[in-house]
DRENFITOR-659503 format. One record per residue: residue in three letters; x, y, z of N, C-alpha, C in turn. Coordinates in pm, whole numbers, plus 32768, in hexadecimal, padded with zeros to 4 digits. Layout:
N
ALAXYZXYZXYZ
...
END
This chain:
85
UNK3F845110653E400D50E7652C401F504F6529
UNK3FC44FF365853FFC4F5D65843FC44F3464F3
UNK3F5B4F7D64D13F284F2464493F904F4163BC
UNK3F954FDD63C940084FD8635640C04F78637C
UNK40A94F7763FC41274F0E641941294E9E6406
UNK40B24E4463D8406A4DC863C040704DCD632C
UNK40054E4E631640444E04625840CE4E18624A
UNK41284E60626C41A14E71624B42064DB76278
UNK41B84D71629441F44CDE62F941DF4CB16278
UNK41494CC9626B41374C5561EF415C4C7E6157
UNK41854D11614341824D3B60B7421D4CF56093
UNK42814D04612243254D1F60FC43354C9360EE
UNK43084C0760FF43364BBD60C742CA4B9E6046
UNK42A14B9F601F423F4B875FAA42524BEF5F46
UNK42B94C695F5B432A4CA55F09439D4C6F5EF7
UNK43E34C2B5F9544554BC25F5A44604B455F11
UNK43E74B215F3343C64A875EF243D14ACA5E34
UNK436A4B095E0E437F4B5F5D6743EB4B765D58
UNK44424BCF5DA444B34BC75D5945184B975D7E
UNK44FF4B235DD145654A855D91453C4A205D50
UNK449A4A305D12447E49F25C9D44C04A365C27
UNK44AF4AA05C0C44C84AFD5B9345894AB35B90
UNK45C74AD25C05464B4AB75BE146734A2B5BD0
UNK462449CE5BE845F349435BC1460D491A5B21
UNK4578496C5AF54581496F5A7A45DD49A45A37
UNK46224A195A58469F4A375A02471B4A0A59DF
UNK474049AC5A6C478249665A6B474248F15A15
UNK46D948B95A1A46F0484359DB46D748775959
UNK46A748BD58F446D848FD586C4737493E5841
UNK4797494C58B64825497458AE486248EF586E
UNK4861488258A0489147FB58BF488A47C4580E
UNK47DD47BF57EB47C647BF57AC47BC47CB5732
UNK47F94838572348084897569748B9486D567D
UNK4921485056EB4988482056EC497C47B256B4
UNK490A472E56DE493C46E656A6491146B55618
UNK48A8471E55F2486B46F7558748DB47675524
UNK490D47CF55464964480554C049CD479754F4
UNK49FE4759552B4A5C4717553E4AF64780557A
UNK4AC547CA55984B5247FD55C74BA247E55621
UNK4C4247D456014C74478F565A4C7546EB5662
UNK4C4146D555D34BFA464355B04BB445D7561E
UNK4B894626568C4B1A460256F14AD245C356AA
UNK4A7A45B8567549E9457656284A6845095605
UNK4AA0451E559F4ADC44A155624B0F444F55B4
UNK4B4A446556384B6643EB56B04B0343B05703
UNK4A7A440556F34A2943CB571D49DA437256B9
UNK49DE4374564B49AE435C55EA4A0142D455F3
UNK4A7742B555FA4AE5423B55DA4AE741EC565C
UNK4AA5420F56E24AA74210574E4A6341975744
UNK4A7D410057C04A45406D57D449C440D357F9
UNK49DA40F758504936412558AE492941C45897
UNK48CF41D7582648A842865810487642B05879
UNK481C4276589E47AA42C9590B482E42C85995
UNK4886428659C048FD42C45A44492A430F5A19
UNK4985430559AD49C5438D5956496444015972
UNK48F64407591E48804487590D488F44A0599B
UNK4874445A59E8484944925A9748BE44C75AD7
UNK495644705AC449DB44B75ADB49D245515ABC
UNK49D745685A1A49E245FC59DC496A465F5A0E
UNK48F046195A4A4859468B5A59487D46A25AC4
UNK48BE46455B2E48A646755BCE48FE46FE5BF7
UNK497546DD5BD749A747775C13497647F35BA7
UNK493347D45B3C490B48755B334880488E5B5D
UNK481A48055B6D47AB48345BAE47DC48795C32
UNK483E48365C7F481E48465D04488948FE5D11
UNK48C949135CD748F449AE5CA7488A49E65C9B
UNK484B49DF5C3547D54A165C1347814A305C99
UNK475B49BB5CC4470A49F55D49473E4A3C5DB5
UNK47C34A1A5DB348144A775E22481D4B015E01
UNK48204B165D72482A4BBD5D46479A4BD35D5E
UNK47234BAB5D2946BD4B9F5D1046704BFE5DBE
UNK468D4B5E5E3B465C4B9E5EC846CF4C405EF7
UNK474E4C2C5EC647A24CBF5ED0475A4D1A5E9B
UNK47254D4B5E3A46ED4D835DF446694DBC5E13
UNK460B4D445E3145974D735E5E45964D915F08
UNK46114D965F6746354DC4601346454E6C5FF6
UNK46694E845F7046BF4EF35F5C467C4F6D5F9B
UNK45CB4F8A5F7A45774FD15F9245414FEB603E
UNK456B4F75605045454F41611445E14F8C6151
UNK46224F64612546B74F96615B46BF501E6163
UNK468A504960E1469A510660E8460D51536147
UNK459F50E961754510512161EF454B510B624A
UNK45C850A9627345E250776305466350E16323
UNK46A3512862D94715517A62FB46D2521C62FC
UNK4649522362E746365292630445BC52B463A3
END
């Protein structure tokens, strides 16, 4: 029992860490794809913008950091439904 309780220490964050990379990445190709079709003419204010790269980092941060918040929600989901039974 302590050893399967040991890998279970080390598996459950090295499952959360993946999938708040994965929601990382989605978010930032969420971001992405916004501002390259331009929708919402995002790209084009960043594009007209004194400083692109603050702009770019303004518009990436709250959907990376969504992304990872859905991302670690997401991957607890499986731990939440072993710990209620």
């Amino acid at each position: 029992m302590p050893e399967a309780a040991s890998r279970n220490h080390r598996a459950m964050p090295r499952h959360l860490l993946m999938s708040a990379l994965s929601g990382l990445l989605a978010g930032a190709v969420a971001a992405g794809v916004l501002m390259m079709l331009d929708i919402g003419s995002i790209g084009t204010l960043v594009a007209r913008s004194t400083d692109p790269l603050l702009a770019t980092a303004t518009v990436l941060a709250p959907f990376v950091l969504t992304g990872v918040a859905a991302g670690a929600a997401i991957g607890l989901l499986p731990y939440l439904r072993k710990l209620r039974r």
